[in-house]
C-alpha positions as CSV (number, residue, x, y, z in Angstrom):
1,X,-18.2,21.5,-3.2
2,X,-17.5,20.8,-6.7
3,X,-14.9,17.8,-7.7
4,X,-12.5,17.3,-10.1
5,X,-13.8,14.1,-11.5
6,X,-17.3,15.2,-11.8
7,X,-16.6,18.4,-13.9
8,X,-15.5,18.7,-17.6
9,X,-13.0,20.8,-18.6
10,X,-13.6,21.2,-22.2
11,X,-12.8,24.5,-23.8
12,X,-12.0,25.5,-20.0
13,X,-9.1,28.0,-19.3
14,X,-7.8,26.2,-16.4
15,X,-5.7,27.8,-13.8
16,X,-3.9,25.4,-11.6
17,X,-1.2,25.8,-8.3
18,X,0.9,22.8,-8.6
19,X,3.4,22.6,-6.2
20,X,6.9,22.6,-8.8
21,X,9.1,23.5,-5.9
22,X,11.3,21.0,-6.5
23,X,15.4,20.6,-6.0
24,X,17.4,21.6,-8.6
25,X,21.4,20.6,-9.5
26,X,23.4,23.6,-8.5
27,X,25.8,23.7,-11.8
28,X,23.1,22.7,-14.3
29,X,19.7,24.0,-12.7
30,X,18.6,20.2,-13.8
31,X,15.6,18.6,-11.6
32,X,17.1,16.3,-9.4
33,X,14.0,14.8,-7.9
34,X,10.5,14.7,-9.5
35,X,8.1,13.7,-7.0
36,X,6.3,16.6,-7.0
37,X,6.2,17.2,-10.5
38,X,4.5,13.1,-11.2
39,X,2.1,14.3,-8.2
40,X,0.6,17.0,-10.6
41,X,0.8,14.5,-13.5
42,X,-3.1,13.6,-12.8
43,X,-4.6,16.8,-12.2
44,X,-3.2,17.9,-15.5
45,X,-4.3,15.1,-17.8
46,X,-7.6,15.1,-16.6
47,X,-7.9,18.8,-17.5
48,X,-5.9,18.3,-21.2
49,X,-7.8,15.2,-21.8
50,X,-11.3,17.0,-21.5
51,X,-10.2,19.2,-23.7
52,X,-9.1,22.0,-21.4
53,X,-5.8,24.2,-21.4
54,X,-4.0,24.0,-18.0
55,X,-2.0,27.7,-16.8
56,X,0.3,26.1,-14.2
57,X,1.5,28.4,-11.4
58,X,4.2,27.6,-8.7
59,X,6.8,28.8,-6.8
60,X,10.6,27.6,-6.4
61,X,12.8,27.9,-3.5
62,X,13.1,31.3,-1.6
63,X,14.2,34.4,-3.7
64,X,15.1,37.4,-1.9
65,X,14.6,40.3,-4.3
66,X,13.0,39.2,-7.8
67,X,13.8,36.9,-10.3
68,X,17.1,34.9,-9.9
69,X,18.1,32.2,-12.7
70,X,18.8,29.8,-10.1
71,X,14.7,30.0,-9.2
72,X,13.3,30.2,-12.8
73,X,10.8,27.8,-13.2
74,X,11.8,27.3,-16.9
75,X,14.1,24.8,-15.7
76,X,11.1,22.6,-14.5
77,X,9.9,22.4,-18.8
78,X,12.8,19.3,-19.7
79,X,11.2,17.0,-16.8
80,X,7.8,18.1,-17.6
81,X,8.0,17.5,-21.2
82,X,9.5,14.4,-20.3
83,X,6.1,13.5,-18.7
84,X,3.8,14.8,-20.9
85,X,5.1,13.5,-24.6
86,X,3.5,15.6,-27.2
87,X,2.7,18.0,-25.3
88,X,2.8,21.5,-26.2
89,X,4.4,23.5,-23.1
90,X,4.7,27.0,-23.3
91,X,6.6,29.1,-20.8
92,X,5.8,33.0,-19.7
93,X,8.8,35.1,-18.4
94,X,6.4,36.9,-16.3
95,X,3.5,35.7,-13.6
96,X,1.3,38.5,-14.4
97,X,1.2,41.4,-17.2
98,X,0.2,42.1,-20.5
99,X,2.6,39.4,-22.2
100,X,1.7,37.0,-20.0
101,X,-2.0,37.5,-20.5
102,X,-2.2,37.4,-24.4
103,X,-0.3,33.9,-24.2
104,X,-3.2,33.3,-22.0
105,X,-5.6,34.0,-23.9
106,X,-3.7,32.6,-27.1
107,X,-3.6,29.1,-25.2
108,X,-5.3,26.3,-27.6
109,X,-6.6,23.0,-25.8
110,X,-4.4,20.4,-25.0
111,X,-2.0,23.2,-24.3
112,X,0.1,23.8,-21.5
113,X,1.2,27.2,-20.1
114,X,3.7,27.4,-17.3
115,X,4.1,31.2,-15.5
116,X,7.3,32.4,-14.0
117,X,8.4,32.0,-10.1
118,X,4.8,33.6,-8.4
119,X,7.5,34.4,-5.7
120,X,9.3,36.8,-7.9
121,X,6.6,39.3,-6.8
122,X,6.1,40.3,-3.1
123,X,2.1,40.3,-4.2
124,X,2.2,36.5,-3.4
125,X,3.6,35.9,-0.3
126,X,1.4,39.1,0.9
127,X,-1.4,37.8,-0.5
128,X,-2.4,40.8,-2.4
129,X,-5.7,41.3,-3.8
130,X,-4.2,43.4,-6.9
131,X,-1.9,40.5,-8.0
132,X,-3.9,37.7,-7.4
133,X,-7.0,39.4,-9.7
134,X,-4.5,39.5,-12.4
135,X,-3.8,35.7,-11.8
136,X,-7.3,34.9,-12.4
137,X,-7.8,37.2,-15.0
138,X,-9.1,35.2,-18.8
139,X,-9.6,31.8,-16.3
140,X,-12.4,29.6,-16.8
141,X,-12.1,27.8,-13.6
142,X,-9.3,27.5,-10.5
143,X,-7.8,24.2,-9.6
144,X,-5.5,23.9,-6.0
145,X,-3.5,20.7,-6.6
146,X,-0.5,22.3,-4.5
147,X,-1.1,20.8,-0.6
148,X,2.4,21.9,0.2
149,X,1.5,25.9,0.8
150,X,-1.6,24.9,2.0
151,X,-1.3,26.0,5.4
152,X,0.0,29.5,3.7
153,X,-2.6,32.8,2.8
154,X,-1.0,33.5,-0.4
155,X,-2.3,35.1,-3.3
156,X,-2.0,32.3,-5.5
157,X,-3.4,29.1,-3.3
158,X,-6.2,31.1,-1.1
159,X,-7.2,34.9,-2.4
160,X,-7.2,33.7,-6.1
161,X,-10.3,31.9,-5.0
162,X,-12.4,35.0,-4.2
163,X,-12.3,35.3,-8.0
164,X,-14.4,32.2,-9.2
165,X,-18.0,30.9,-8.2
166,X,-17.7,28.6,-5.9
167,X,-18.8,25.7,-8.9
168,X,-15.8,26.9,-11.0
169,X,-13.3,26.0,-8.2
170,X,-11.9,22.6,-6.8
171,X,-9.3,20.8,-5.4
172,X,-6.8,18.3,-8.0
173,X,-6.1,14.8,-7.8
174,X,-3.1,15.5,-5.0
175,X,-4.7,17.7,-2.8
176,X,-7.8,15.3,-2.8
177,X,-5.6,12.3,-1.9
178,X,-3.6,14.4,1.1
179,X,-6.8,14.4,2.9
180,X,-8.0,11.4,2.6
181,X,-4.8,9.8,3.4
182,X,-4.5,12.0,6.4
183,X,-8.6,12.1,7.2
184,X,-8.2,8.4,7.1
185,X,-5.1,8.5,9.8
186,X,-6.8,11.2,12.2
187,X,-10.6,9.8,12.1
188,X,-10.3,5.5,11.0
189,X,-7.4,4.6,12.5
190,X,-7.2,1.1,13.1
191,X,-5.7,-0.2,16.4
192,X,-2.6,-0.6,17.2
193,X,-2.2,2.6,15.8
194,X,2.4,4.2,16.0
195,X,3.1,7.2,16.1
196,X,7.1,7.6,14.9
197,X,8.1,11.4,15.8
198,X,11.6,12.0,15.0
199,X,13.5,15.3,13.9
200,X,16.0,18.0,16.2
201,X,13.1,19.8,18.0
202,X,10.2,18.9,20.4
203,X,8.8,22.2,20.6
204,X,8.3,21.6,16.3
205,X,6.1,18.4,16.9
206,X,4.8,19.5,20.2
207,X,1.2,20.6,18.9
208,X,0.7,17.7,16.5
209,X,1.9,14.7,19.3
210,X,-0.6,16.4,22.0
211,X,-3.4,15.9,19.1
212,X,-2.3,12.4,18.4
213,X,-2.1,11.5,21.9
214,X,-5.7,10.4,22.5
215,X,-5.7,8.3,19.1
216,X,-2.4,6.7,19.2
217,X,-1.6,3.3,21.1
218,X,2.6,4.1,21.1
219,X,4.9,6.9,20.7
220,X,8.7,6.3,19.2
221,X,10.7,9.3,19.5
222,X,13.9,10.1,17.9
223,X,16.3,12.2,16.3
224,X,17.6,15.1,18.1
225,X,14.5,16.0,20.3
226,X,15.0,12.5,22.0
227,X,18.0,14.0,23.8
228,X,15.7,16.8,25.6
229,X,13.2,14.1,26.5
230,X,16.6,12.5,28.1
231,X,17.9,15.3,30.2
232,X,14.7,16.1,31.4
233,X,14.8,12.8,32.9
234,X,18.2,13.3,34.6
235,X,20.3,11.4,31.6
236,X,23.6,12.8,30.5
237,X,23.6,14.0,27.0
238,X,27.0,15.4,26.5
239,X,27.2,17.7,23.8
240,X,23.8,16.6,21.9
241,X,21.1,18.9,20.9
242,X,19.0,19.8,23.9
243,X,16.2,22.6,24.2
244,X,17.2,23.1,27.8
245,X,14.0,25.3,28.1
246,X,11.8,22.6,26.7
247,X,12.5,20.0,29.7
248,X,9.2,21.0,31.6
249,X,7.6,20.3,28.1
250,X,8.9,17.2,27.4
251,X,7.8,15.8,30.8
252,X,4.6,17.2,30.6
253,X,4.4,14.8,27.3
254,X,5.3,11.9,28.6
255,X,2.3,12.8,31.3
256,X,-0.4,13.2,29.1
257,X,0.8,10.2,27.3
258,X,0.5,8.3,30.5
259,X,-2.9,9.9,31.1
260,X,-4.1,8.8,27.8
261,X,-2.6,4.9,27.9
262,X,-0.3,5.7,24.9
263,X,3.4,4.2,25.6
264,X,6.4,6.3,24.9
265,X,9.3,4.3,24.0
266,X,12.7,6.9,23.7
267,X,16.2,5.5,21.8
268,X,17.5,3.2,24.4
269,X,21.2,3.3,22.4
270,X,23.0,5.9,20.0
271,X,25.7,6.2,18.1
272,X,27.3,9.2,18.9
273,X,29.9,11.0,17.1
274,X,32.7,13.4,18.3
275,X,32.3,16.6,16.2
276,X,28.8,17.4,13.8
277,X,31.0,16.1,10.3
278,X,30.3,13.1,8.0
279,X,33.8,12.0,9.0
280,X,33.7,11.8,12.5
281,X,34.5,9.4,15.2
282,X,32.1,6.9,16.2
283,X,31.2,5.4,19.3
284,X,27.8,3.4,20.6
285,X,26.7,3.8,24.3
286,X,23.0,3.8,25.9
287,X,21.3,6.8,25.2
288,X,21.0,8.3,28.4
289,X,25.2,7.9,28.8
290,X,26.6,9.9,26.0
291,X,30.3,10.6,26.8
292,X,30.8,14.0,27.8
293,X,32.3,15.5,24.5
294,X,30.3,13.3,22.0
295,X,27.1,14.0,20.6
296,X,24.6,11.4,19.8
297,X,23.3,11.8,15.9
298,X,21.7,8.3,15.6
299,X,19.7,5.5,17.1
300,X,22.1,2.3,17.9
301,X,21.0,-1.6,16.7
302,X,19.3,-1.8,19.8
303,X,16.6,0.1,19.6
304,X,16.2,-0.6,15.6
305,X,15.5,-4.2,16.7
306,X,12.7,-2.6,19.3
307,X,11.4,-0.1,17.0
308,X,11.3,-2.9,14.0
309,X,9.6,-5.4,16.6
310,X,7.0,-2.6,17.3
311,X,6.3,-1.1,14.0
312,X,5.5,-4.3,12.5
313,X,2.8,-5.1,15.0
314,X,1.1,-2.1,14.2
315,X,-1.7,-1.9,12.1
316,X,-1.7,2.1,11.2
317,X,1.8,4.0,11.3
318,X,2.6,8.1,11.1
319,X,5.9,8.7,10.7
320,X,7.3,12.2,10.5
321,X,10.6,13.3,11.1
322,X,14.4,11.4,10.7
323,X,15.8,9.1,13.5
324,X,19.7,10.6,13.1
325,X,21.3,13.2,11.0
326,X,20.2,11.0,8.2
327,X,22.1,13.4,5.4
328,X,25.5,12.1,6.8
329,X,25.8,8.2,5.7
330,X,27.3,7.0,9.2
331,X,24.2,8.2,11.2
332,X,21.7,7.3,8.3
333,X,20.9,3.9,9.3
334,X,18.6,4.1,12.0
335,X,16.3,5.7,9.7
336,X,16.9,3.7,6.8
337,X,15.8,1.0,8.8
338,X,12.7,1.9,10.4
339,X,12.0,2.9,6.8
340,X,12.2,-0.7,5.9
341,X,10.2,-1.5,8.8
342,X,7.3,0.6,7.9
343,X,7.5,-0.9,4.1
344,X,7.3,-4.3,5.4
345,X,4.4,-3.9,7.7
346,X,2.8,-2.1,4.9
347,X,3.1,-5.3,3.3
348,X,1.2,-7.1,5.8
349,X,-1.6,-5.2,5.7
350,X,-1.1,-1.7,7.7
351,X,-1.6,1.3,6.9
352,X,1.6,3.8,6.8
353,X,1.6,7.7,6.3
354,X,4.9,9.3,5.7
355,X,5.5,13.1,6.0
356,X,7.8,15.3,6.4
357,X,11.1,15.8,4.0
358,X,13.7,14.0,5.5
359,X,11.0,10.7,6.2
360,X,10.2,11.6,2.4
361,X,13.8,11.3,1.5
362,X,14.3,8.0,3.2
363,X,11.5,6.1,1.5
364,X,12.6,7.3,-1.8
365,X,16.8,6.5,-0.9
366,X,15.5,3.3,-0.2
367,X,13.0,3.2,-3.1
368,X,10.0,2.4,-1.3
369,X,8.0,5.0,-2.4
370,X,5.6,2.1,-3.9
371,X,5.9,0.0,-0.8
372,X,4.1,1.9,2.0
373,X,0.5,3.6,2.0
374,X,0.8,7.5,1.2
375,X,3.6,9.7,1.1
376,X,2.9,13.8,1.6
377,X,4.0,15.9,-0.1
378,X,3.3,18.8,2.6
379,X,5.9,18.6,6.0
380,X,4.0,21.5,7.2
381,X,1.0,21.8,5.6
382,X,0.4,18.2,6.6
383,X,1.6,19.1,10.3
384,X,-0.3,21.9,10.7
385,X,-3.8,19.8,9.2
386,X,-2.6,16.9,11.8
387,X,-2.4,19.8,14.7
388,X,-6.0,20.4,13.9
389,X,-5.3,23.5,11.9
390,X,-7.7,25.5,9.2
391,X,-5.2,25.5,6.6
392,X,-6.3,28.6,4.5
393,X,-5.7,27.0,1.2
394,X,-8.4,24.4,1.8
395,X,-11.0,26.2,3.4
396,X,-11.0,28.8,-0.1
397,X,-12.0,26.0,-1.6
398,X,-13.9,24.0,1.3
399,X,-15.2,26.7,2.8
């Protein structure tokens, strides 16, 4: 398999997927976070520094039926200029086609080209032979630096590959990091090893906490799927989110955990609230005696302090998925805290993966993005990899 470091790029026409689906301000379509923009930062000097020209291709957010302003990827340039000073960037108001081709072609080393929405065009997401032939058309060589569709078929990060010999096409800088981070967590864990699984749904972490099961020492669960964990065990919930067909499920997880010596530690307080508003009512109670009429939307001080205590005598911690409704400020403490927990046993020599967006957004609010091990850039890519999944944009490349 060929890799980015060992191959020179000069006078290459480079084709890259970076992953440029980023948030944008509603008024002034201005990036309001970066991340994923620095993560392709490497990929693309290496290739402009060879003396290559780098074709950038992405999507952004969800368009229904073409292009939309509010999705242009033109909006991206500002930030991207902002990183690469000097830099000539040039911008096609197409993907494919006959203008977007010529700038192609026209493209002068050094130079930067970025293409418009791929997901303007139904050929992506269907993965269309047709489209994704005029992707590669005039490349040298095709470059997948975008982890975060990994686990998608699309034209652009798995059929564009069928178009380049199999020495002309690699993974970047991010995609390489992903897995090794995650390769690292699944295959050299060292002991104790914590799983912290948090988010509204068990049946969405299900697959990925069964495959973990037989490497992990302890389990933390919270968020909203600790509630059907609860129930199933004959606590009263109130109104809190419950997938009252997943209680069979959820004991049937706690089961193989036993089977497998891996200790499950649920929320053993909450703070509960009396309506789903970032103004509501508080109230604290133990977790499995939530008033009826209140719903719990965060973990209480209680079990902070035992989460703290157990994260920071671990030696390698996952953590994917929020501990409370952490976009409301009164129920975002419980995972700004274990946040903090995770940076500081980073700092004492553990090894920390964060994934998922909302885990993502708590390291970054608390602006420790520095301070723990690796953060993904891929909730389900890096889901679906951790579930054991072939994720179809790696094997085009790994085969």
């Amino acid at each position: 398999m060929q890799t980015i470091d060992n191959y020179n790029f000069s006078g290459k026409k480079v084709i890259v997927r970076v992953d440029f689906n980023v948030p944008l301000d509603k008024t002034t379509f201005e990036v309001t976070d970066d991340t994923r923009i620095r993560g392709a930062l490497p990929t693309i000097k290496k290739i402009l520094s060879d003396g290559g020209s780098a074709i950038l291709m992405s999507h952004l957010g969800r368009p229904k039926e073409g292009p939309e302003e509010r999705f242009s990827l033109k909006h991206v340039i500002p930030k991207l200029k902002e990183h690469l000073p000097g830099t000539e960037v040039k911008f096609a108001d197409e993907c494919v086609g006959d203008k977007t081709l010529e700038l192609k072609r026209g493209l002068q080393q050094g130079e930067i080209l970025l293409l418009e929405n791929l997901r303007f065009l139904k050929g992506e997401t269907k993965g269309d032979e047709e489209f994704s032939s005029q992707l590669a058309e005039g490349m040298d060589v095709y470059v997948n630096d975008a982890f975060g569709t990994a686990h998608r078929a699309h034209a652009s990060t798995t059929i564009i590959a069928n178009y380049f010999p199999e020495e002309n096409k690699m993974f970047g800088y991010l995609i390489n990091s992903e897995l090794k981070s995650m390769d690292k967590v699944i295959n050299e864990a060292e002991k104790p090893f914590t799983a912290i699984m948090g988010g509204a749904k068990v049946s969405d972490k299900i697959l990925v906490i069964e495959q973990l099961l037989p490497k992990i020492d302890t389990l933390l669960v919270g968020g909203g799927m600790t509630y059907t964990f609860i129930k199933a065990q004959g606590g009263k919930i109130g109104k809190s989110l419950c997938e009252e067909d997943k209680l069979d499920l959820a004991l049937s997880v706690l089961e193989k955990a036993k089977a497998n010596n891996v200790k499950v530690y649920l929320p053993v307080d909450a703070v509960n609230a009396d309506k789903f508003e970032a103004d509501a009512n508080t109230s604290l109670s133990k977790v499995n005696e939530t008033p009826e009429g209140w719903m719990g939307l965060d973990i209480g001080q209680e079990t902070i302090n035992l989460y703290t205590e157990l994260i920071q005598n671990s030696r390698t911690i996952l953590w994917n998925g929020p501990m409370g409704v952490f976009e409301m400020e009164k129920f975002a403490k419980g995972t700004s805290a274990i946040a903090n927990a995770i940076a500081e046993a980073t700092s004492k020599g553990a090894y920390s993966l964060i994934g998922g967006g909302d885990s993502v957004a708590a390291i970054n609010k608390n602006k420790l993005g520095d301070k723990v091990s690796y953060v993904s850039t891929g909730g389900g890519a890096m889901l679906e990899y951790m579930e054991g999944k072939e994720l179809p944009g790696i094997k085009a490349i790994r085969g």
